[in-house]
py3Dmol code that shows the C-alpha trace and the ligand (Angstrom):
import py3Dmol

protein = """\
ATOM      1  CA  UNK A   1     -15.867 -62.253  34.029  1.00  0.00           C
ATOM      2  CA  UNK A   2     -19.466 -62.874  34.815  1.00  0.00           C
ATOM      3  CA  UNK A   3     -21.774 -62.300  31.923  1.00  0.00           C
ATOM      4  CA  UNK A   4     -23.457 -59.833  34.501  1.00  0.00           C
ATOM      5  CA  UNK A   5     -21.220 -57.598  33.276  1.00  0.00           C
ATOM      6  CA  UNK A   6     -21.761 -55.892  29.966  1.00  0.00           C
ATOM      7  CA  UNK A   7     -18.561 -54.526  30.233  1.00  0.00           C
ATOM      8  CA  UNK A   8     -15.488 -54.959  32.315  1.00  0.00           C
ATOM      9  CA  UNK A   9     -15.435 -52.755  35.715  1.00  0.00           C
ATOM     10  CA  UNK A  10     -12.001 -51.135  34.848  1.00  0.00           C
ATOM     11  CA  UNK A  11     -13.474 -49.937  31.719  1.00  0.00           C
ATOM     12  CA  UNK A  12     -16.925 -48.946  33.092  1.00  0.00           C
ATOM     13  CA  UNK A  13     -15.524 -47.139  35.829  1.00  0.00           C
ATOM     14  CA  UNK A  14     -12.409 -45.706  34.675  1.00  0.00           C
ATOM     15  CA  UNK A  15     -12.794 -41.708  35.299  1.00  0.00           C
ATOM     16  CA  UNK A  16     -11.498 -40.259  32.389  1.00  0.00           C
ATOM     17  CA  UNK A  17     -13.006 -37.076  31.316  1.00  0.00           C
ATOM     18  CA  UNK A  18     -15.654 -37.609  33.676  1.00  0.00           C
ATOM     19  CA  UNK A  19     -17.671 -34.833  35.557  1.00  0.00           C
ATOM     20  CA  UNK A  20     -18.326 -35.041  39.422  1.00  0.00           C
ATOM     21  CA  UNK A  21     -21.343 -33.044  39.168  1.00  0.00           C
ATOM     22  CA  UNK A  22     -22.500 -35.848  36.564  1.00  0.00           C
ATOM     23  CA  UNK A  23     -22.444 -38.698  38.360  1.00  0.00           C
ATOM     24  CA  UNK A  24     -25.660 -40.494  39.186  1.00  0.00           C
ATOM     25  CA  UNK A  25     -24.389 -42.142  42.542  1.00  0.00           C
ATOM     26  CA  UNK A  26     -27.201 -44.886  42.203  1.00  0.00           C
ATOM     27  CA  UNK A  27     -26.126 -45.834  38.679  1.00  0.00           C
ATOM     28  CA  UNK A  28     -24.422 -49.380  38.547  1.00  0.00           C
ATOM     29  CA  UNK A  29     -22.197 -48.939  35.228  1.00  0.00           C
ATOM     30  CA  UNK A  30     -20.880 -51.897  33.313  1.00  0.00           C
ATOM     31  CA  UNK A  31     -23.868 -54.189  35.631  1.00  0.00           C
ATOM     32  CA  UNK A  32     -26.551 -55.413  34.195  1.00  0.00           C
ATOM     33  CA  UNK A  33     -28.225 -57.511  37.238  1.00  0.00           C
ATOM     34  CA  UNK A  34     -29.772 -56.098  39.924  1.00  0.00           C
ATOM     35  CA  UNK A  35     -29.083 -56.637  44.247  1.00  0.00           C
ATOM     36  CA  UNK A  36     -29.697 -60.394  44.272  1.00  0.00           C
ATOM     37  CA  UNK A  37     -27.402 -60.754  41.307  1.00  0.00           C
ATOM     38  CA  UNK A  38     -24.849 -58.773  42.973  1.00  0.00           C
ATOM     39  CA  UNK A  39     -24.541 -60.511  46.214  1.00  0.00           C
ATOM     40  CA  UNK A  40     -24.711 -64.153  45.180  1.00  0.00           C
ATOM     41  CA  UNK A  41     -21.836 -63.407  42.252  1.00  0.00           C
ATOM     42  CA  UNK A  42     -20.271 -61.163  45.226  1.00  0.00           C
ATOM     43  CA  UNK A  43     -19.582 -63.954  47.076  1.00  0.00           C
ATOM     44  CA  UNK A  44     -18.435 -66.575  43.812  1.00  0.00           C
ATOM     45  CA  UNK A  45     -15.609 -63.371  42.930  1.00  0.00           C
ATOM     46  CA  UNK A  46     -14.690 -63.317  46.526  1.00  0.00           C
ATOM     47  CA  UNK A  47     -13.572 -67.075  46.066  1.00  0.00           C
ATOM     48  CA  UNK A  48     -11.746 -66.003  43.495  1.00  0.00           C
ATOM     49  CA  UNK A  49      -9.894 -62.766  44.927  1.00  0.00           C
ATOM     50  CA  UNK A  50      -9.305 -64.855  48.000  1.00  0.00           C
ATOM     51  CA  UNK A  51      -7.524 -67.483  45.271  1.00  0.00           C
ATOM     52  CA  UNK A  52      -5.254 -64.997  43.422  1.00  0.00           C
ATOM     53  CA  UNK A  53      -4.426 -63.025  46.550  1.00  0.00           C
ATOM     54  CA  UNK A  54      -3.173 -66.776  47.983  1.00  0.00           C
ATOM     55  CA  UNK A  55      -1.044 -66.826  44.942  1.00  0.00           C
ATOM     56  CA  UNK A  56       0.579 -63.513  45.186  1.00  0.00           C
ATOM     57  CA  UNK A  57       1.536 -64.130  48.726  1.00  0.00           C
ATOM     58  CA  UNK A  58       2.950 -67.408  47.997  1.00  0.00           C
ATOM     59  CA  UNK A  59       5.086 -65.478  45.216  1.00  0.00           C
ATOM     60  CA  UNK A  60       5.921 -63.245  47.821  1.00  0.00           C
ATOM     61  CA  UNK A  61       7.057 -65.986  49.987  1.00  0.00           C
ATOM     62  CA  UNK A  62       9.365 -66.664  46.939  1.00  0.00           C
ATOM     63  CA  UNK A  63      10.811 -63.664  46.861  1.00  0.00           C
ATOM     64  CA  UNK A  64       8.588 -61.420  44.488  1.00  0.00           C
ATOM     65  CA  UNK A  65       8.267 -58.014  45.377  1.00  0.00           C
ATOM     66  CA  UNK A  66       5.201 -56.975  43.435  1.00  0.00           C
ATOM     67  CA  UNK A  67       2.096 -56.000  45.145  1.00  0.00           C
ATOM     68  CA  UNK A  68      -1.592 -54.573  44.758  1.00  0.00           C
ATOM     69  CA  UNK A  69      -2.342 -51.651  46.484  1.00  0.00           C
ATOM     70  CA  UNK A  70      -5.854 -50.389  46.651  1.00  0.00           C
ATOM     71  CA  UNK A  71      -6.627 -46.677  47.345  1.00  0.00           C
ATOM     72  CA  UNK A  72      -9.966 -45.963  48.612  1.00  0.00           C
ATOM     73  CA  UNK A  73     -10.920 -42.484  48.902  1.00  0.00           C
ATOM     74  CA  UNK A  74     -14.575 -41.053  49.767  1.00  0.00           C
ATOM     75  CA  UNK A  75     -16.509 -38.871  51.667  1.00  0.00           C
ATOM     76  CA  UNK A  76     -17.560 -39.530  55.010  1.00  0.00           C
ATOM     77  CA  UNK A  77     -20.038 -42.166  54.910  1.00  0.00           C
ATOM     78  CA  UNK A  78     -19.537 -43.118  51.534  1.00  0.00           C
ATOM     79  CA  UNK A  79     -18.505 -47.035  52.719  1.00  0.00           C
ATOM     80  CA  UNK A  80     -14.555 -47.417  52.487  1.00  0.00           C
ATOM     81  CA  UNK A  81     -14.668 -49.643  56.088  1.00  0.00           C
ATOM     82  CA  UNK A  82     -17.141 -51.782  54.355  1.00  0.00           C
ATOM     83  CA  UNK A  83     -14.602 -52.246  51.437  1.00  0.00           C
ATOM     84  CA  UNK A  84     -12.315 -53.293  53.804  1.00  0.00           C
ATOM     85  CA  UNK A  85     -14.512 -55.507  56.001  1.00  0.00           C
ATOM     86  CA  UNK A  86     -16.034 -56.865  53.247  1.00  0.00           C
ATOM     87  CA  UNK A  87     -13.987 -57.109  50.358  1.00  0.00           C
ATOM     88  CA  UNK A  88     -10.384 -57.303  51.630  1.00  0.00           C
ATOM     89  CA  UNK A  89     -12.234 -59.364  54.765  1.00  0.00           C
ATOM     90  CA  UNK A  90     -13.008 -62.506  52.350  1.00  0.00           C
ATOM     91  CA  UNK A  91      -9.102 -62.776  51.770  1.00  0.00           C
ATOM     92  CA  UNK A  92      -6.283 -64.149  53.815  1.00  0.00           C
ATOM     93  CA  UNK A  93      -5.410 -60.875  56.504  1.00  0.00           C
ATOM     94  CA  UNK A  94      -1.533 -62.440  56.118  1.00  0.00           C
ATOM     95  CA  UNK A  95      -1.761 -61.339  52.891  1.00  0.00           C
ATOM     96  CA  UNK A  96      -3.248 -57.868  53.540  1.00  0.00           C
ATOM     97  CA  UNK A  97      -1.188 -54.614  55.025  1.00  0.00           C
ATOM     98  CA  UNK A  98      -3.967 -52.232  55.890  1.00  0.00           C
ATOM     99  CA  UNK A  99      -3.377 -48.626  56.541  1.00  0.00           C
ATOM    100  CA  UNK A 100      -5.939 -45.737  57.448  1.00  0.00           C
ATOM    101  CA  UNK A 101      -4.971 -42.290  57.360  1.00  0.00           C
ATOM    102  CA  UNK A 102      -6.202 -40.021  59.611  1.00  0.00           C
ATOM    103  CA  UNK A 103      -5.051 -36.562  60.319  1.00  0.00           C
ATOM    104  CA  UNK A 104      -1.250 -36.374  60.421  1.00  0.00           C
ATOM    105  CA  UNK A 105       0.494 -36.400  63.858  1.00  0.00           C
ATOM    106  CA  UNK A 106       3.076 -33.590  65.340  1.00  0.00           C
ATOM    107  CA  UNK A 107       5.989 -35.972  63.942  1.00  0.00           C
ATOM    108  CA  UNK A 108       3.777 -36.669  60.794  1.00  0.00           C
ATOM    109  CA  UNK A 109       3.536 -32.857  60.356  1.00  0.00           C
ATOM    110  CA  UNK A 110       7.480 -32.242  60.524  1.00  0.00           C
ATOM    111  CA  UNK A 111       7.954 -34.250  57.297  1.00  0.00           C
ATOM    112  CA  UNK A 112       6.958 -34.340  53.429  1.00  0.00           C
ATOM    113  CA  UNK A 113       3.193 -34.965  52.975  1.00  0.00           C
ATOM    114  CA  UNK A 114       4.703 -38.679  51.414  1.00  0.00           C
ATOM    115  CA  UNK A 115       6.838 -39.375  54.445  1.00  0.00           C
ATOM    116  CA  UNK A 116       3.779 -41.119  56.245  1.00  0.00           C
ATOM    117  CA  UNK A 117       2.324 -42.842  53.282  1.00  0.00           C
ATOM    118  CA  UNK A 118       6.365 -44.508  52.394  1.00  0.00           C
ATOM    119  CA  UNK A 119       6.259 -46.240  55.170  1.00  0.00           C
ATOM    120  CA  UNK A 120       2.618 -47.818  55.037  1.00  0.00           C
ATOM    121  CA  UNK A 121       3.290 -48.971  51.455  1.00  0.00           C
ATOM    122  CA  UNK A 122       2.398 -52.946  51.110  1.00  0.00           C
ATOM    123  CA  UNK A 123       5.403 -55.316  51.258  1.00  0.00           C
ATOM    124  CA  UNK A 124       6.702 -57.936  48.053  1.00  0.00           C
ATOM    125  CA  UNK A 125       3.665 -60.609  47.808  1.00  0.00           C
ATOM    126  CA  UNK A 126       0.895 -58.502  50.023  1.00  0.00           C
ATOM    127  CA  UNK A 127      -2.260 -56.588  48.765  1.00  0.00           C
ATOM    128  CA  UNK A 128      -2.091 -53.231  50.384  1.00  0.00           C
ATOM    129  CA  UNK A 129      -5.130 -51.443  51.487  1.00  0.00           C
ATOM    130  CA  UNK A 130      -5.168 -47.522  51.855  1.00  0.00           C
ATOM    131  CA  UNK A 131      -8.181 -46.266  53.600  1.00  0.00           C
ATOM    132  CA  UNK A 132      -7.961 -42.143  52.629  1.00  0.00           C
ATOM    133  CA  UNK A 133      -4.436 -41.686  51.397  1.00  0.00           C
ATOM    134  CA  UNK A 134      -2.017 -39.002  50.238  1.00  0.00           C
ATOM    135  CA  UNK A 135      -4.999 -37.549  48.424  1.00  0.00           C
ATOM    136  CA  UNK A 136      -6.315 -36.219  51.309  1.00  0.00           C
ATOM    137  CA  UNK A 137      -3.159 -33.711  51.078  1.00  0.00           C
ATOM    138  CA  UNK A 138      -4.189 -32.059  48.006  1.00  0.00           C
ATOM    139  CA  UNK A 139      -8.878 -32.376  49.386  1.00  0.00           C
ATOM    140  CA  UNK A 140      -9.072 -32.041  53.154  1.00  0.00           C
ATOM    141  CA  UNK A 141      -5.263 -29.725  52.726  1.00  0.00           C
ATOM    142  CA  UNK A 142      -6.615 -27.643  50.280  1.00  0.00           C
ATOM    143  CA  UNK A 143     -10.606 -27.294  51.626  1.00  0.00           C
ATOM    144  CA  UNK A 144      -9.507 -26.392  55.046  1.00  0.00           C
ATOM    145  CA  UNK A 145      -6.544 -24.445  53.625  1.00  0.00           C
ATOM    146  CA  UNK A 146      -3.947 -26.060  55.519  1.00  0.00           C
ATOM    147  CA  UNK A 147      -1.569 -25.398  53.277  1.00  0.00           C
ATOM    148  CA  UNK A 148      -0.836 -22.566  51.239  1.00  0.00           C
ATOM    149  CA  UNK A 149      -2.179 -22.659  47.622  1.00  0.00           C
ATOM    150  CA  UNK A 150       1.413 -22.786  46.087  1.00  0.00           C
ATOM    151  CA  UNK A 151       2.059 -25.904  48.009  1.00  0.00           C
ATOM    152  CA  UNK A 152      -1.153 -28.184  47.209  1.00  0.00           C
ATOM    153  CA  UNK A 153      -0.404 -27.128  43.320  1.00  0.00           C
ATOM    154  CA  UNK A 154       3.108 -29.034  43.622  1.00  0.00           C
ATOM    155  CA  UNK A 155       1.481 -32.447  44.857  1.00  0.00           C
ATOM    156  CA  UNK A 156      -0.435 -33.011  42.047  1.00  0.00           C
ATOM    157  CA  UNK A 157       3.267 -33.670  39.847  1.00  0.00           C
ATOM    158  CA  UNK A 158       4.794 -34.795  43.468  1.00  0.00           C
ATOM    159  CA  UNK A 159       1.942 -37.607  43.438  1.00  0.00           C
ATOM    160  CA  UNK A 160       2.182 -38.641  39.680  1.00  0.00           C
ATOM    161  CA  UNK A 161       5.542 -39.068  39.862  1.00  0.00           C
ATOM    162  CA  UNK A 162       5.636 -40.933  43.125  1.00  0.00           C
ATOM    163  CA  UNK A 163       2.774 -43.352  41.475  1.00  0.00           C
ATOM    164  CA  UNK A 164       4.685 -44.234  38.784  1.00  0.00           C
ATOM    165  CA  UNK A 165       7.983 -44.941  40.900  1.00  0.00           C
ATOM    166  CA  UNK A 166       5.665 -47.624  42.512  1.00  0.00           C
ATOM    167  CA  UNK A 167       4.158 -48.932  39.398  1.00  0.00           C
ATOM    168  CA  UNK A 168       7.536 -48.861  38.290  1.00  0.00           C
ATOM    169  CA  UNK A 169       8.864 -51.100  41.677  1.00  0.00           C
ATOM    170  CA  UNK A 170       5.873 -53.288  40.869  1.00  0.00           C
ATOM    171  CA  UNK A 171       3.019 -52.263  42.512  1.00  0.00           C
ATOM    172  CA  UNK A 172      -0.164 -52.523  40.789  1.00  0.00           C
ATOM    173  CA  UNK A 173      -2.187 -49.597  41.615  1.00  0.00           C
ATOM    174  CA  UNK A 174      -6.180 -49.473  42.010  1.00  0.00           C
ATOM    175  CA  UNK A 175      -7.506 -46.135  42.928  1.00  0.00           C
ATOM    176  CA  UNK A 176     -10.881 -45.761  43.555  1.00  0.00           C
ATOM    177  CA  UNK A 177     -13.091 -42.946  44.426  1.00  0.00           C
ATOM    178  CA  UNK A 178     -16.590 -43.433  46.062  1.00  0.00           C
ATOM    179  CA  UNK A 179     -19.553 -41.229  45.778  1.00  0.00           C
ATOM    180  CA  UNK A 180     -22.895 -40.848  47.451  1.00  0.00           C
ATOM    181  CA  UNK A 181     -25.618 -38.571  47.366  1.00  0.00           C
ATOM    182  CA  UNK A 182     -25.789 -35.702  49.927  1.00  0.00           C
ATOM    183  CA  UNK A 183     -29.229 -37.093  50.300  1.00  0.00           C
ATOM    184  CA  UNK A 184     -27.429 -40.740  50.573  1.00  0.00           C
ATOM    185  CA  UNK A 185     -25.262 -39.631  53.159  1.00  0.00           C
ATOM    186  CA  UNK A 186     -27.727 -37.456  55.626  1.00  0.00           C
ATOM    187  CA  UNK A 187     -29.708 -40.810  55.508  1.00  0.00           C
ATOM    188  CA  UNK A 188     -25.890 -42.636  56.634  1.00  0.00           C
ATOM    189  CA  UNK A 189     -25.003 -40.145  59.384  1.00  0.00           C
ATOM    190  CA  UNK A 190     -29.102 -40.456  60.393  1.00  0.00           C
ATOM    191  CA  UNK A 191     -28.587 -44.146  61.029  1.00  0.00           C
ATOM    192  CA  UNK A 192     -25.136 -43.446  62.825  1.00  0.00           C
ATOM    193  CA  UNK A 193     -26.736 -41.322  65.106  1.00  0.00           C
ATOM    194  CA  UNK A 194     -30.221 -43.817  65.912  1.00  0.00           C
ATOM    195  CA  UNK A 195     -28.516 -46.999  66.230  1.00  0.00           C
ATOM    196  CA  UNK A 196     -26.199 -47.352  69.468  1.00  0.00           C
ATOM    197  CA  UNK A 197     -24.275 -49.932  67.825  1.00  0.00           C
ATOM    198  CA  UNK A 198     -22.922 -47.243  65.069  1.00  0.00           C
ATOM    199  CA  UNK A 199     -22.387 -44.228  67.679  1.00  0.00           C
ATOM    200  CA  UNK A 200     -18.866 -45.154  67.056  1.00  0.00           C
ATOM    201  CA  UNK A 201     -18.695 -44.591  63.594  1.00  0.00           C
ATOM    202  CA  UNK A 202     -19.963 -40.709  63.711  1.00  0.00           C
ATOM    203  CA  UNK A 203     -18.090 -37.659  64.497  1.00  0.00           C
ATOM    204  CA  UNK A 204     -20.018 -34.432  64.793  1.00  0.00           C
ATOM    205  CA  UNK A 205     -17.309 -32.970  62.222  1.00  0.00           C
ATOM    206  CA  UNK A 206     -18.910 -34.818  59.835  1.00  0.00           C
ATOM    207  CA  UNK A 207     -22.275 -32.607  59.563  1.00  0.00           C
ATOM    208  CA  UNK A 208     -19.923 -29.872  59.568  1.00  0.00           C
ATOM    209  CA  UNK A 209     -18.321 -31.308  56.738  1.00  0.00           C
ATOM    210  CA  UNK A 210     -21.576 -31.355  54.241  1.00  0.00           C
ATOM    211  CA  UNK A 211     -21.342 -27.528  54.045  1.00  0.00           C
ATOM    212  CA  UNK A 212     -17.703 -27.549  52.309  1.00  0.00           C
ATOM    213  CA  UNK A 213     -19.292 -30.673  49.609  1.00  0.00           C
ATOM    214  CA  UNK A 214     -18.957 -27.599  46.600  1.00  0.00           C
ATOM    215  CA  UNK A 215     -15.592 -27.449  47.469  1.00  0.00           C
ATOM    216  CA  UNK A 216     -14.794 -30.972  47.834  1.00  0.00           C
ATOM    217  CA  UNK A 217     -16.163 -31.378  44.754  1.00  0.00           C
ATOM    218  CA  UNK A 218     -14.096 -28.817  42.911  1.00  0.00           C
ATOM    219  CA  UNK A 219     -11.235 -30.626  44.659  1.00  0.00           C
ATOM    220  CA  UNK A 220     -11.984 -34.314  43.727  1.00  0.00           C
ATOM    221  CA  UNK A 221     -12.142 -33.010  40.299  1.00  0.00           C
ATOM    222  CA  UNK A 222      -8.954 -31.896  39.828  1.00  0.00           C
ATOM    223  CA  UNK A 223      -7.737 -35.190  41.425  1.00  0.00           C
ATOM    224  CA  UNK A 224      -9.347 -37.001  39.054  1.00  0.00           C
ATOM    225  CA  UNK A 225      -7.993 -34.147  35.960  1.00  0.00           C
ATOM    226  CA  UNK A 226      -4.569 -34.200  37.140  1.00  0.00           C
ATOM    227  CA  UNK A 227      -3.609 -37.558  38.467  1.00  0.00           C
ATOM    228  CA  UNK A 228      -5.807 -40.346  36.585  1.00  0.00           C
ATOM    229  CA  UNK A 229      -2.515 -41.680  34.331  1.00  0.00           C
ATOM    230  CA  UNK A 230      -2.409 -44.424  32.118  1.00  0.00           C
ATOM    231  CA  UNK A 231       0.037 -46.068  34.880  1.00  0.00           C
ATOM    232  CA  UNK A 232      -2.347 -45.306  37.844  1.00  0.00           C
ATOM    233  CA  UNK A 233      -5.784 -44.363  36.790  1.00  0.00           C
ATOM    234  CA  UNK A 234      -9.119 -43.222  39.364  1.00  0.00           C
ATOM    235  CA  UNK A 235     -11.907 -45.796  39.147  1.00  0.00           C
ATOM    236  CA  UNK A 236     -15.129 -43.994  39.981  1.00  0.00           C
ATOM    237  CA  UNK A 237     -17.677 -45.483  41.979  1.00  0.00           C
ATOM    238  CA  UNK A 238     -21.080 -44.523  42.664  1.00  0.00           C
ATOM    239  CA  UNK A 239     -21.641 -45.960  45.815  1.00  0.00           C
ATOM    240  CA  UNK A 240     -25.372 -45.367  47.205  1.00  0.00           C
ATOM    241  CA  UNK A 241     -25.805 -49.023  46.440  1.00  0.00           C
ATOM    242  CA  UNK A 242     -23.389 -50.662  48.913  1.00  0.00           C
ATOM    243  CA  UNK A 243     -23.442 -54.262  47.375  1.00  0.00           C
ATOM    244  CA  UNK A 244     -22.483 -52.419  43.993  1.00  0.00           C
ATOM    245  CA  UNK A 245     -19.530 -50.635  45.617  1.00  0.00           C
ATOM    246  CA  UNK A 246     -17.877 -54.253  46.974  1.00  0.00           C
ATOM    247  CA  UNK A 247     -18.554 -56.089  43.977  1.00  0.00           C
ATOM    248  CA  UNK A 248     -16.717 -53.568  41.526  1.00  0.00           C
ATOM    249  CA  UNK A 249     -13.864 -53.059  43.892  1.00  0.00           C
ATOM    250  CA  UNK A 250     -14.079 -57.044  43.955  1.00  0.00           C
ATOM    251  CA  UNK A 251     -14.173 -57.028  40.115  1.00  0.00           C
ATOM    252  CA  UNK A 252     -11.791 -54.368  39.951  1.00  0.00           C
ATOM    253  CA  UNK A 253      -9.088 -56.088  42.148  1.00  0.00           C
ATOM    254  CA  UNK A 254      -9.631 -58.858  40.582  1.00  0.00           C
ATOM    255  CA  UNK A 255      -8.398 -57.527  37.263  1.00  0.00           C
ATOM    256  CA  UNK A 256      -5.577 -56.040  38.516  1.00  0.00           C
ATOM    257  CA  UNK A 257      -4.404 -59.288  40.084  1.00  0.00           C
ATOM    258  CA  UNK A 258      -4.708 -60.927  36.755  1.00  0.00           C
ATOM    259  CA  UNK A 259      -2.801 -58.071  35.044  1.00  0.00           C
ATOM    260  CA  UNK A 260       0.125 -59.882  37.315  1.00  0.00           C
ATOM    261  CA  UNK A 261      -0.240 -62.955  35.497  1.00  0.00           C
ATOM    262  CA  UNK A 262       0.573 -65.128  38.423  1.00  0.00           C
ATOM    263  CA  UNK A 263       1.629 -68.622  38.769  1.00  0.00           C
ATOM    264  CA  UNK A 264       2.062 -70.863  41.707  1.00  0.00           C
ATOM    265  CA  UNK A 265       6.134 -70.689  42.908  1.00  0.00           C
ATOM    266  CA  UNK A 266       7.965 -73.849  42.076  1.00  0.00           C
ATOM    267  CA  UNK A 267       9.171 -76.019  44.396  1.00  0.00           C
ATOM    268  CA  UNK A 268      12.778 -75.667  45.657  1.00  0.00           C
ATOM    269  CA  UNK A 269      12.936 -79.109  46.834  1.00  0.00           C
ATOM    270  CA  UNK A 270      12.426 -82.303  44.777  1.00  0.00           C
ATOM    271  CA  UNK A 271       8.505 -82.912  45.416  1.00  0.00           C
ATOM    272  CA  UNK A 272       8.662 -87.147  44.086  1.00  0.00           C
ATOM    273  CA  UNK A 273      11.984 -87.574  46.606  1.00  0.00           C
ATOM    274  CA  UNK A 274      10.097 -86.081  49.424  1.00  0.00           C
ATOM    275  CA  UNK A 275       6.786 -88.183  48.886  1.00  0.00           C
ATOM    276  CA  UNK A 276       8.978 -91.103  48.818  1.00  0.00           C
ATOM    277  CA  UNK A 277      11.057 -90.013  52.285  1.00  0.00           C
ATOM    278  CA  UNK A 278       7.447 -89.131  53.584  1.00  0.00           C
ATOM    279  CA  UNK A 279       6.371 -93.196  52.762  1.00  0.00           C
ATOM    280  CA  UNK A 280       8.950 -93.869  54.766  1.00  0.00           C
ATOM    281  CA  UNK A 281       9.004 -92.020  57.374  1.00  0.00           C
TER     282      UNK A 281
END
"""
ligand_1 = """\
31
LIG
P -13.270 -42.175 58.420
O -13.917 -40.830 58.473
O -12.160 -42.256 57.416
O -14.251 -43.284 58.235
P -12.621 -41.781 61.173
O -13.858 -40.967 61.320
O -12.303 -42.823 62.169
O -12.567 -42.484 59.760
P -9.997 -40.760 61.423
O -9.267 -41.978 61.007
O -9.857 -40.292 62.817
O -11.512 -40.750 61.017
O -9.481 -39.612 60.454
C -10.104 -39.269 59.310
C -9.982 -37.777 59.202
O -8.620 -37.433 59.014
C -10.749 -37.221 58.029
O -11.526 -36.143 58.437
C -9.655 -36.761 57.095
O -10.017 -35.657 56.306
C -8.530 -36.430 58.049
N -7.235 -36.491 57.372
C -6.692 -37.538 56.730
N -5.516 -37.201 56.169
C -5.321 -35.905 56.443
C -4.305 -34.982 56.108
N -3.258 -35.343 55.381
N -4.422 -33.728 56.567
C -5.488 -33.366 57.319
N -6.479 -34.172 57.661
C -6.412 -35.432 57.218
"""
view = py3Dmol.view(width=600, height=400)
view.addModel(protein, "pdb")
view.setStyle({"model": 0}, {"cartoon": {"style": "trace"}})
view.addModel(ligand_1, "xyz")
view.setStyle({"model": 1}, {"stick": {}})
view.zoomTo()
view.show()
């Protein structure tokens, strides 16, 4: 770890007992440098991610069925595509299975809330990436009231217990949360909406959406109350700075990779005989 950081990411982010309404969504916790610090070591722990990710795929290749999974949730605007284009873009994409959740489909909607997210889950030896997840069925569900009350309650103990039946099967969870401002994201959805080249990213929904923030809030709280376990805890990141954002998640990944305590497969031929055919050959 870079002595940029007075203390580990998964320690200064970690959300236990932490309030939503608290959180300064400029801060930069655990960091003591500022932008230009960020960016250059940004790109050294890149290298790095990109080096561990190489050997959990080669594991894979081996026959190892662990995995990382990284679970971004956010608010619109709050950067989880430049996570993935940045962060998860500096490493090998044979290595990465991506998924983004959007609102179910008819066949989605006939099944458990989980059905959907089963089948996205990352394969032996690849770093999944969730972008929104199944915690959108106990936010965007219970904001919009989508389901009955009853029914949102239930995932809360449906999720834990499917999160530790991964961790269990050897996927190393990293669950992060990303907050900005209100003020943060009206200047966001401003710049969607004045630059042609970002029409794509806006959807009118999403002014709509400010008005219901109170009640997201309330929401993300009890995610992070009732499903931050020891097994699969939230990481909460204030994300107005956007390098900040991509090098904890960097940082952040990076730890849980290490948790794995990978080593390079062994060879299941006889590397000296071969360099001696290859002399030859
Ligand atoms: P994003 O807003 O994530 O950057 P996007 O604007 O392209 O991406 P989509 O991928 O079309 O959006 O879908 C995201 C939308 O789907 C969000 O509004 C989200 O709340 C909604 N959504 C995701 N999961 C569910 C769910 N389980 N039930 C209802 N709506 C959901």
């Amino acid at each position: 770890m870079s002595e940029l950081w007075k203390t580990p990411a998964s320690r200064a982010l970690r959300a236990d007992g932490l309030r939503i309404a608290d959180i300064d969504t400029s801060a930069r916790p655990g960091f003591r440098g500022g932008k230009k610090d960020g960016e250059a070591l940004l790109t050294e722990r890149g290298k790095v991610l990109a080096g561990l990710q190489e050997k959990l795929y080669a594991n894979g290749r081996s026959g190892d069925n662990r995995s990382v999974l990284l679970v971004l949730q956010g608010m619109d605007t709050a950067g989880k595509g430049g996570i993935v284009r940045h962060v998860i873009g500096s490493v090998d994409p044979q290595g990465v299975d991506h998924a983004a959740f959007g609102v179910p489909t008819e066949e989605e909607k006939r099944h458990h809330f989980l059905w959907r997210i089963r089948k996205a889950l990352p394969r032996g030896g690849q770093l999944g990436v969730f972008d929104r997840s199944h915690y959108e069925d106990v936010l965007v569900a219970r904001v919009h009231e989508l389901v009955p009350e009853a029914v949102w309650q239930q995932r809360y103990t449906e999720i834990n217990d499917f999160e530790q039946e991964l961790t269990e099967a050897g996927t190393e969870l990293v669950k992060v949360a990303m907050f900005v401002s209100l003020d943060e994201q009206k200047r966001r959805l401003r710049e969607r909406l004045e630059r042609p080249e970002k029409y794509w990213k806006f959807s009118p929904g999403d002014i709509d959406e400010r008005a219901y923030w109170p009640a997201y809030q309330q929401a993300y709280q009890d995610v992070l109350d009732r499903t931050s376990t020891d097994y699969a805890p939230w990481y909460v990141l204030p994300a107005d700075a956007k390098w900040f954002s991509r090098l904890a998640v960097t940082e952040l990944l990076i730890e849980a990779f290490q948790k794995l305590d990978l080593s390079w497969p062994p060879a299941n031929f006889d590397p000296a005989a071969e360099l001696r055919r290859l002399d030859t050959a």
